[in-house]
Backbone bond lengths (Angstrom), bond angles and torsions (degrees), N, CA, C in turn:
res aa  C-N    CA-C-N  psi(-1)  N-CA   C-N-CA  omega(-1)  CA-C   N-CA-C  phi
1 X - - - 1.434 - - 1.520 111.33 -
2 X 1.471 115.59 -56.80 1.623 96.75 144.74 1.537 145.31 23.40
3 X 1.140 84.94 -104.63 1.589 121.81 170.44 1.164 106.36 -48.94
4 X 1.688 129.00 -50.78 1.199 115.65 176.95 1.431 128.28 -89.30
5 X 1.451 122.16 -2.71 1.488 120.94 174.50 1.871 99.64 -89.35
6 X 1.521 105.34 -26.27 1.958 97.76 171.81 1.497 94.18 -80.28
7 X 1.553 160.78 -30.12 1.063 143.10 172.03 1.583 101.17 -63.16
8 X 1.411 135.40 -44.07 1.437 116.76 -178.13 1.860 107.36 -68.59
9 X 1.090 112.62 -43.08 1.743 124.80 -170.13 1.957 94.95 -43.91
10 X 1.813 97.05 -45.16 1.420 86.57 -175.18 1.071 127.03 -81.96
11 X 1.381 120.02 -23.10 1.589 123.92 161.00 1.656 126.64 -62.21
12 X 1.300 103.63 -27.56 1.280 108.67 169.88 1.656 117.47 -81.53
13 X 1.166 116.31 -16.84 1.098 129.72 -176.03 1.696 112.80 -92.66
14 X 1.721 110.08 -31.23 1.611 103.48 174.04 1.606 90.18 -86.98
15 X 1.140 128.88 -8.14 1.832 107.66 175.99 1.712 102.52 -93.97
16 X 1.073 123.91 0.67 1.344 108.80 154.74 1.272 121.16 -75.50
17 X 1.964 120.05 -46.78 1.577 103.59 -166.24 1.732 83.27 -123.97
18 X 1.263 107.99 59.85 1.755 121.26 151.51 1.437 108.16 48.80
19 X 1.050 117.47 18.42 1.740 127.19 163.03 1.402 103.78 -35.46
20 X 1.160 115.61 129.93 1.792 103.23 158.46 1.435 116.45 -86.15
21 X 1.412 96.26 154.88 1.533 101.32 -165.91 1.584 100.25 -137.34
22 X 1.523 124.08 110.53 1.563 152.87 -134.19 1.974 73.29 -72.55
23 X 1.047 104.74 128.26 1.313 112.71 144.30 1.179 138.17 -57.38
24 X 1.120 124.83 -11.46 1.598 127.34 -179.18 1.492 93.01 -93.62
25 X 1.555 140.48 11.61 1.204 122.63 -174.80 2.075 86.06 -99.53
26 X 1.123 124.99 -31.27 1.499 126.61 -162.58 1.379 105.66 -27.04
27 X 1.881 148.21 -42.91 1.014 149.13 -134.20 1.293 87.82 -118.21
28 X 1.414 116.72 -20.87 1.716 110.66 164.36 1.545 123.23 -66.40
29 X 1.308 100.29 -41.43 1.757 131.71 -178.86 1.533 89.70 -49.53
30 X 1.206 118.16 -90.90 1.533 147.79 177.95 1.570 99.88 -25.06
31 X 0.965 112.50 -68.09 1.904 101.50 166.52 1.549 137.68 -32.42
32 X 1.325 84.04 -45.53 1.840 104.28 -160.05 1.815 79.06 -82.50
33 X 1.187 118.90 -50.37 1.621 118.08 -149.72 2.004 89.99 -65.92
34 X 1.159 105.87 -32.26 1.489 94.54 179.60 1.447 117.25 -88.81
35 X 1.032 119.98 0.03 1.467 135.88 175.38 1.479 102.67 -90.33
36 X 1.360 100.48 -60.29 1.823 87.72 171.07 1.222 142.10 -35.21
37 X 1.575 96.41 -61.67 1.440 142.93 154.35 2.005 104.30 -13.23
38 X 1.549 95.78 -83.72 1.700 104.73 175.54 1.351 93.24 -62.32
39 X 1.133 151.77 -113.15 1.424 147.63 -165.96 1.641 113.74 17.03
40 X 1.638 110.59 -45.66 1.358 136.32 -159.76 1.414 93.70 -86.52
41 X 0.616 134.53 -43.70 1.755 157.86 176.23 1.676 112.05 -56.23
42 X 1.403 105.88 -44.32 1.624 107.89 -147.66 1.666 74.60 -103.97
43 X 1.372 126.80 -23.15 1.217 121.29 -161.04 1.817 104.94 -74.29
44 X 1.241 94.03 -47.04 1.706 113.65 179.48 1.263 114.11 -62.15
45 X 1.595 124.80 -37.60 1.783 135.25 178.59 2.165 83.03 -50.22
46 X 1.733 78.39 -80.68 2.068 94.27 -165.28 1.648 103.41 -22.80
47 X 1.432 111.58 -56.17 1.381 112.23 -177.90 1.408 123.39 -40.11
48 X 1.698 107.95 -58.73 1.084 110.39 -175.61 1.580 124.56 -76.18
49 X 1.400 108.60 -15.12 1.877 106.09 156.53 1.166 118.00 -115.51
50 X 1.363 114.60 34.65 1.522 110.27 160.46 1.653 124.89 -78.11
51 X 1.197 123.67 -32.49 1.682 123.29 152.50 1.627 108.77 -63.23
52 X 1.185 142.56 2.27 1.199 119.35 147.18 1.330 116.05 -88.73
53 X 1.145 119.21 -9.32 1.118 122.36 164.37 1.348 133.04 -93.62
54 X 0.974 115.60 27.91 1.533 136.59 -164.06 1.807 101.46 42.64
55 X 0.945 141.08 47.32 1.701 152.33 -177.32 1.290 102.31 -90.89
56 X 1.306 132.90 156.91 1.196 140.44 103.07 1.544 124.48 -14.10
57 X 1.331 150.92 96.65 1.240 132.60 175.67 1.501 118.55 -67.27
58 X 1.509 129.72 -25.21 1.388 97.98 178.75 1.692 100.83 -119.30
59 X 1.506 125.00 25.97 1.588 109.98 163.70 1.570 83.36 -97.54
60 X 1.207 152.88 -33.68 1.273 130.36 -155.09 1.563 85.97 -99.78
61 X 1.521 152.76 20.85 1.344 121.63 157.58 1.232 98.48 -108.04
62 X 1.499 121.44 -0.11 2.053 124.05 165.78 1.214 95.93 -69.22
63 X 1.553 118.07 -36.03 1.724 91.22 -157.18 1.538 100.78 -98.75
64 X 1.133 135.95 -8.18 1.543 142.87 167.63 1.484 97.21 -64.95
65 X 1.132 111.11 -48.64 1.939 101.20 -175.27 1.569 122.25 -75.21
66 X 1.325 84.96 -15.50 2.196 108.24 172.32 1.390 95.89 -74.54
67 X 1.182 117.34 -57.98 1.759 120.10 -159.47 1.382 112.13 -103.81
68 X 1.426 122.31 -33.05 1.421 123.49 177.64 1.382 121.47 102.98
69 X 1.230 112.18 -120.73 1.494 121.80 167.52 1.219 139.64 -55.68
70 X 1.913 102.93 -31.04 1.062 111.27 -164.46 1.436 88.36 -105.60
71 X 1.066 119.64 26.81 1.691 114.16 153.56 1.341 123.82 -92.21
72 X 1.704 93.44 -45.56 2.361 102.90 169.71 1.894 90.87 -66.27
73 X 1.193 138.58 -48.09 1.708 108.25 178.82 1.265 131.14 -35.14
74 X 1.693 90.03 -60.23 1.718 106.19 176.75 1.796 102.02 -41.31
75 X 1.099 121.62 -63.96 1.240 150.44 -109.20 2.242 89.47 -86.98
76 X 1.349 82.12 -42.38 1.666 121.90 -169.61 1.552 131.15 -98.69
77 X 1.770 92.30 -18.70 1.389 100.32 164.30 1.223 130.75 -83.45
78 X 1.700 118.39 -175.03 1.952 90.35 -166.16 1.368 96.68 -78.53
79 X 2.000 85.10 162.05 1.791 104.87 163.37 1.251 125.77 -90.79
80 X 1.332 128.06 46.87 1.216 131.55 153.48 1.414 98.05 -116.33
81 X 1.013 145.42 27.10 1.441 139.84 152.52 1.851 121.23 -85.02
């Protein structure tokens, strides 16, 4: 996730001072933006049942949007673990 919010920072950043930006990267763009996208998603679920889970609601929907999926497992798997 990283990688892909500094790949958006830099695209947003050559369309501020008119950088060109190689067209053959577009299907890269389009990836990351839907990757974000779910990330953004899975981050907000974790958030919103993390007090049933005795959680933190917004360090455990940072780290669901860091890691993804395997944050709603954790999050969702049993509580006797």
């Amino acid at each position: 996730m990283t990688g892909a919010i500094a790949l958006e920072a830099w695209n947003f950043y050559a369309g501020l001072t008119y950088l060109p930006v190689p067209s053959s990267l577009t299907p890269v763009f389009w990836v990351e933006r839907f990757a974000v996208s779910a990330h953004l998603i899975e981050g907000a679920i974790a958030a919103y049942f993390a007090p049933s889970r005795n959680k933190l609601p917004l360090q455990y929907g940072t780290y669901t949007f860091f890691v993804g999926m395997v944050g709603l497992l954790e999050l969702f798997s049993n509580e006797n673990s």
